[in-house]
Every structure is written in C-alpha cells, then in structure tokens.
C-alpha positions as CSV (number, residue, x, y, z in Angstrom):
1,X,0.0,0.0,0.0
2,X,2.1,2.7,-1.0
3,X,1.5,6.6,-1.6
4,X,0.6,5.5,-5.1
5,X,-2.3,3.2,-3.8
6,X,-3.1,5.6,-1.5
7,X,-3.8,8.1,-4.7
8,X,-5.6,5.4,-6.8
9,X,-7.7,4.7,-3.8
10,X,-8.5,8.5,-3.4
11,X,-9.2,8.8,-7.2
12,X,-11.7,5.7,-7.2
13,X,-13.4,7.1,-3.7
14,X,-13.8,10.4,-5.6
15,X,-15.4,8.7,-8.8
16,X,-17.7,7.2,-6.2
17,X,-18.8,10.4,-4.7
18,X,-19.3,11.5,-7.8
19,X,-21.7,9.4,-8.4
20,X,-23.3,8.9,-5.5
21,X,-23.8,12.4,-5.7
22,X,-24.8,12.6,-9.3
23,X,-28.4,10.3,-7.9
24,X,-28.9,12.0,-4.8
25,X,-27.8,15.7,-4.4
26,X,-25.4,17.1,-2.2
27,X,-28.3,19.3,-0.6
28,X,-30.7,16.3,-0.3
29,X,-28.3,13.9,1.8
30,X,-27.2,16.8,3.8
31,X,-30.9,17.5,5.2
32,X,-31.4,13.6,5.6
33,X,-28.2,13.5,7.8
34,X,-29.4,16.3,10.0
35,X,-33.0,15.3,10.4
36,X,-31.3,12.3,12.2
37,X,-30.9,12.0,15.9
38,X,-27.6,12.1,17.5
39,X,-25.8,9.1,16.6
40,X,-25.0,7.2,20.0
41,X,-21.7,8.3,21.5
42,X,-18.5,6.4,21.8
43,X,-18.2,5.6,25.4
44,X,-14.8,5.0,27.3
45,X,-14.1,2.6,29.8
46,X,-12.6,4.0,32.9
47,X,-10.2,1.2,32.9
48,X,-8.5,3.5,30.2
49,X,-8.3,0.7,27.5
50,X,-10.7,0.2,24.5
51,X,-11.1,-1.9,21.3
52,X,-13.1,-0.7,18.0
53,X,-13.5,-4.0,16.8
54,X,-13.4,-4.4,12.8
55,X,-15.6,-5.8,10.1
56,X,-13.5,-6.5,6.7
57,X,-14.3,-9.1,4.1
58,X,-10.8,-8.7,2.8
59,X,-7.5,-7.1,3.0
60,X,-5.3,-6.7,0.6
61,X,-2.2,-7.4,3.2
62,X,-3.7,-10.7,3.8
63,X,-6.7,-11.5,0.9
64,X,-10.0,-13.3,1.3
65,X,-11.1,-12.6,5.5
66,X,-14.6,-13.5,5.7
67,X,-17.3,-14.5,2.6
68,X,-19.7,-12.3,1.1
69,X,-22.7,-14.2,2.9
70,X,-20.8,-13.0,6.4
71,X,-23.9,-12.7,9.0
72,X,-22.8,-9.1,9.4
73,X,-25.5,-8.5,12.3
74,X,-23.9,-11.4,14.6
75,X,-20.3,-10.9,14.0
76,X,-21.1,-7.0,15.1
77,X,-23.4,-7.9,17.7
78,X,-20.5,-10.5,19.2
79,X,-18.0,-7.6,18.9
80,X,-20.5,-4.9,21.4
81,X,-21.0,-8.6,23.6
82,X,-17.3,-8.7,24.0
83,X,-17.1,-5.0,25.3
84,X,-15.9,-3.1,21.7
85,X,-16.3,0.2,21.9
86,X,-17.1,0.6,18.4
87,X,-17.2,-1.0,15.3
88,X,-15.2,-0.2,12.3
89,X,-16.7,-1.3,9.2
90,X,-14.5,-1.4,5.7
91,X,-17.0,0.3,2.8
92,X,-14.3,0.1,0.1
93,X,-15.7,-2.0,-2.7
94,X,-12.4,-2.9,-4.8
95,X,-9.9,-3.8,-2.4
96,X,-12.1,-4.5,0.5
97,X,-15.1,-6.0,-0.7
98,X,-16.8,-3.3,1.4
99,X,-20.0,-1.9,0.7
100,X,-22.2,0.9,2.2
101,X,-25.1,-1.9,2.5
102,X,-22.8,-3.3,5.0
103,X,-22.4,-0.1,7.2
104,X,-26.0,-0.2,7.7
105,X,-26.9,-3.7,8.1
106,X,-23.9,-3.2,10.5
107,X,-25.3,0.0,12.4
108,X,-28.8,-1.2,12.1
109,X,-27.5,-4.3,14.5
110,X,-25.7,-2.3,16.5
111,X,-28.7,-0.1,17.4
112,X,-29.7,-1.5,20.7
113,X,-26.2,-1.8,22.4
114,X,-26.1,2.0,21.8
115,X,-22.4,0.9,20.5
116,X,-21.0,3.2,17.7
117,X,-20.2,2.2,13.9
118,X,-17.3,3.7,12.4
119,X,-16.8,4.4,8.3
120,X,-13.6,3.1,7.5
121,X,-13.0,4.1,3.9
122,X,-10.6,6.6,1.7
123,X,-12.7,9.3,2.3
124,X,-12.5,12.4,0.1
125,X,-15.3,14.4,0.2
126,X,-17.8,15.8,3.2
127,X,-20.8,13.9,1.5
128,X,-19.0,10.2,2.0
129,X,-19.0,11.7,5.9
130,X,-22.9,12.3,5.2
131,X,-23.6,8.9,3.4
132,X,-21.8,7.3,6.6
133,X,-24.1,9.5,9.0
134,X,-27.5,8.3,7.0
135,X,-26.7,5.0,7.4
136,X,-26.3,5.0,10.9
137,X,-22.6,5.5,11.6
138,X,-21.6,7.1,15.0
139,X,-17.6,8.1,13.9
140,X,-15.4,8.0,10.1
141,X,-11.7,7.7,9.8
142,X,-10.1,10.1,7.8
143,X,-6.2,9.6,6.3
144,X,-4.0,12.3,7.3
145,X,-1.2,11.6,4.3
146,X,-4.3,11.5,1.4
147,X,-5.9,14.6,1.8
148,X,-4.6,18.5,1.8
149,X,-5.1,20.8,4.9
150,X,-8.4,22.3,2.9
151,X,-10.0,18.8,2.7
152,X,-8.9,17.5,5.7
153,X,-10.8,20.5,7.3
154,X,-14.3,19.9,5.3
155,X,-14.1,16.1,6.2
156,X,-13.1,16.6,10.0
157,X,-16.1,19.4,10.3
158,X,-18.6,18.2,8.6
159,X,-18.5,14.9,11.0
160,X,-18.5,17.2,14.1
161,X,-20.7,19.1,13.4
162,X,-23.3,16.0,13.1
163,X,-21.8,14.6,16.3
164,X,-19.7,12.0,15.1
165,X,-16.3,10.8,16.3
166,X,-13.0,11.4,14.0
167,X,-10.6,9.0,13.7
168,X,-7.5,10.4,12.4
169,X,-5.1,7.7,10.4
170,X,-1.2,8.5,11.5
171,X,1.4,6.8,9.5
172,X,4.4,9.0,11.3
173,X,5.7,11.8,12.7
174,X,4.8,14.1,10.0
175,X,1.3,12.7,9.9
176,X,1.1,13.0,14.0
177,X,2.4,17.1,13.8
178,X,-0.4,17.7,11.6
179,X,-3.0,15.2,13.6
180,X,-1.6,17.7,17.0
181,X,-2.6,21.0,14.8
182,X,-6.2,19.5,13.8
183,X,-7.2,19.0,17.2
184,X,-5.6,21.4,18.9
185,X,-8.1,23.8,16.5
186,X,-10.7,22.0,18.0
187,X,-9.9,21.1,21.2
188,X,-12.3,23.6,22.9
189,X,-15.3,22.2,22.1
190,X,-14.7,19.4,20.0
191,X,-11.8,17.3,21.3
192,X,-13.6,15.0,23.3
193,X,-14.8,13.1,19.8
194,X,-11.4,13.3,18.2
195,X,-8.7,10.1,18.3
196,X,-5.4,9.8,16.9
197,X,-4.3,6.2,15.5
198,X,-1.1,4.7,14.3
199,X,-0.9,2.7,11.8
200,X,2.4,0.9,11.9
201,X,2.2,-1.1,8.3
202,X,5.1,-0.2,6.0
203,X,3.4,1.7,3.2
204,X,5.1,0.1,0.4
205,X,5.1,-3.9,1.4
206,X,2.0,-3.7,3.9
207,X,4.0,-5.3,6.4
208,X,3.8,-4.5,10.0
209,X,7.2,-2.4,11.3
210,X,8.2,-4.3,14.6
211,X,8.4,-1.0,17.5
212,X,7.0,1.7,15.5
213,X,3.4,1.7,17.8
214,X,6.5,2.4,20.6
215,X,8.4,4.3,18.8
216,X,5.2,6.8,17.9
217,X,3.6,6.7,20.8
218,X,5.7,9.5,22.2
219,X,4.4,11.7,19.7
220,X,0.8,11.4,20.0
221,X,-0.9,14.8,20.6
222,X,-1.7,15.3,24.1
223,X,-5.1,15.8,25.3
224,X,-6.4,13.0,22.8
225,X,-6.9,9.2,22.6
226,X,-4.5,7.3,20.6
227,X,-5.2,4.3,19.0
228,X,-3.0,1.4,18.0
229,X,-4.0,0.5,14.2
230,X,-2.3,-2.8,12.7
231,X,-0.3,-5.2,14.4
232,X,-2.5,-6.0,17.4
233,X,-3.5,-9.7,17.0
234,X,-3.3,-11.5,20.1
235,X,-4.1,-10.2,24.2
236,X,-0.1,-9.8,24.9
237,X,0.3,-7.3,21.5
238,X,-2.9,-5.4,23.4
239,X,-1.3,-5.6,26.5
240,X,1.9,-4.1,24.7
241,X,0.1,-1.4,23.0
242,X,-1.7,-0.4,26.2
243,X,2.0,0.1,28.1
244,X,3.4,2.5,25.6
245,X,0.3,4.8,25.8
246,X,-2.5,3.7,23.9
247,X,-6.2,3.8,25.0
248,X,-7.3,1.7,22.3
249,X,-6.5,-0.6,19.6
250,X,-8.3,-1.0,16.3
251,X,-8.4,-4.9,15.6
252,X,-9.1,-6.3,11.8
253,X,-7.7,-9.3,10.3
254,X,-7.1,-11.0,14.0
255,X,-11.0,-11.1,15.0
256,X,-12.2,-11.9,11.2
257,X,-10.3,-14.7,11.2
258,X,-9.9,-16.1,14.4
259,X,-12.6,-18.5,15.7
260,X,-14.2,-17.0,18.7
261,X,-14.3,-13.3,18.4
262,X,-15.8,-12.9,20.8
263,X,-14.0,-14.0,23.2
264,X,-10.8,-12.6,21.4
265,X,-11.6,-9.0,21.9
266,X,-12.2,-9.9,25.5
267,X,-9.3,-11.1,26.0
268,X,-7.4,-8.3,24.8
269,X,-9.5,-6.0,26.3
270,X,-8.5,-7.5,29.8
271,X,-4.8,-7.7,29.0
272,X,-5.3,-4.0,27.5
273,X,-6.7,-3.0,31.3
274,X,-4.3,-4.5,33.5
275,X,-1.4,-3.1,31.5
276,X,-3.0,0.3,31.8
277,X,-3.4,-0.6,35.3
278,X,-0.1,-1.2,35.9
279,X,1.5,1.4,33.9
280,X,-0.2,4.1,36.1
C-alpha cells in the first residue's frame, strides 16, 4: 500500500462520490443527515483501554477474511458482547469487498447496544461523511497523508458538526504534527470526539514495522486518545500497546479470522486493562 495506492484509492473514492452524488444531491443527503438524531456516542471505559473491533471481508495485506454471505449482524453484535467500543466497518468495494449496504446492516444491528459504527473508507469528500451519517454511523476515519489541509478541514467538520467521532489515520511523525494541529483547533469544544491512530504497516510492502506503535507513541498529541491501528492480533500485543500509551486498539484481520471473536476482543480487552493498570 504505498502513496501510489493511496492516490488510486482517493481517485476511485472520488469517482464514487461523484456518483453517489450525481443520484442524490449534495443538498438532499445533507438534510437527511441532519434530520437524524444524534448518533450514540463512543463511550470510554474508565479502565483507560478500549477496542473498536473491525468488520472487513478482505484485505489486501492478507486476501479473502470473511465470505460475502458473512452474518454481518452477529459478528457486530459478538463484537459490542465482548465489550468493543465501536465497530469499524471497511466500505471500500475494490480492495475491501466493502459496501455501504454493509455499514447499515452493521449499524442497524448495532442499534440496541447503543455501540457506535465507524466508516472506515478513503474518504474524500464531506458527502461520503454524510452517506456514513445516513446509514447509521456514529464516527469516520479520515487519512492524514491522502488529503490537503483544505479537505482534511471539510471532512473533520462536517463529521463534528453532526456529532460523530473522527478517527485520524497516522502513518508518522509528519502525519502526527499535523493530527496535534487539527485537534488542537478543536480542542475547545470538540476534542472530546477526536482520536489519533497509528498505523504501523510499511506503506510500500503492507507489512507491520516491529516497534513503531512504541516508537510513535511519544508523539501522540496530548489531550487525545490514541489508537494502536495494525499489528495487534493477540491479548499480549494489546497488553503491549496499552504500556506504551495507547487507549485503544483497532483490531481487523485477527478477530475476522480467528474463531471465537468474541472471546478474542475480551481477551485483549482484559490484558489491555491491567497493562494500563499497571503502567499508572
């Protein structure tokens, strides 16, 4: 996945807006996502470690995670069960096998747990925040290194100002200065629904960088949540994440293809805890 993917990904995301927007107006999805009620909040543990647990048919680091007949509703329900704070769903169709439709039935499941879906796409344009609001999601990450100061602005906005939370994709220090800057801008009223991730994959050969969670963690904006993206797979990685700093990991490819998920994200949720625990 290198910065050349990363531009062919924004160019097919903007082709998509385009289009989406070329069947329902700008205007008319805008008053459809603020007719909505709040979407529900992302709620913290106390314990000071948290999972947003992911739904991904595929992945281009590791192919084919999960068939397109997935039961979408009972993986996500599983993933709330287990404690998640939130649920990331992949909406990228040609690398991802993600789909809108799946953000829904995903949100729609979620519903009663009052636990947050996330939009986890290469998002380009405020009305991809708006389709993510409309069908149901609670938060949208949003790729530092992909977008220009301008865009990154519209995206990060729009989704605050419809009370969703902003997940902002690091890939190093330059990424993290610019992550500090955006929510220091905000941090008077809006901080509180603003986290910072790392994500520790080698841009180029998609592998995982052993020590760069570590290595970054020093430079996560203060004031904000930071989240551990890629390379958490197992409750002593969580456990690891949680002693240099994190507050929560985002976890993929470990619960789609492990057998219990379940009980997965539990158990790094309770490794994630005590090593917060003991680091204070």
């Amino acid at each position: 996945m290198s910065d050349d993917f990363l531009k062919q990904m924004a160019h097919g995301s903007r082709a998509r807006a385009s289009q989406a927007m070329s069947r329902v107006p700008y205007a008319t999805l805008a008053a459809r996502a603020q007719r909505l009620p709040p979407p529900p909040p992302l709620t913290l543990s106390a314990a000071g470690f948290d999972l947003i647990a992911e739904l991904k048919l595929r992945s281009p680091a590791v192919g084919a995670l999960a068939a397109a007949s997935e039961d979408i509703a009972t993986r996500v329900r599983a993933y709330a069960q287990a404690g998640a704070a939130a649920v990331s769903v992949l909406t990228e169709p040609s690398r991802f096998d993600g789909s809108l439709e799946h953000l829904e039935r995903a949100a729609h499941a979620l519903a009663a747990t009052r636990v947050p879906a996330m939009r986890k796409d290469f998002l380009v344009d405020p009305y991809q925040v708006l389709e993510a609001r409309v069908a149901g999601a609670g938060g949208v990450l949003i790729i530092l290194r992909m977008l220009g100061s301008g865009e990154l602005k519209s995206l990060i906005d729009c989704a605050l100002r419809l009370g969703m939370f902003v997940l902002l994709e690091a890939f190093d220090a330059e990424d993290l200065a610019l992550a500090h800057a955006l929510v220091e801008a905000r941090r008077a009223s809006f901080a509180p629904l603003m986290l910072v991730g790392v994500n520790c994959r080698d841009l180029t050969t998609l592998k995982v960088i052993p020590g760069r969670l570590e290595q970054l963690a020093t430079l996560l904006p203060p004031h904000v949540r930071g989240v551990a993206e890629s390379g958490v797979g197992s409750a002593g990685d969580a456990a690891r994440v949680a002693a240099a700093g994190y507050e929560l990991a985002l976890v993929g490819s470990a619960l789609m293809s492990g057998s219990d998920p379940g009980a997965l994200a539990g158990e790094m949720l309770v490794a994630g805890r005590r090593a917060r625990a003991e680091r204070a």
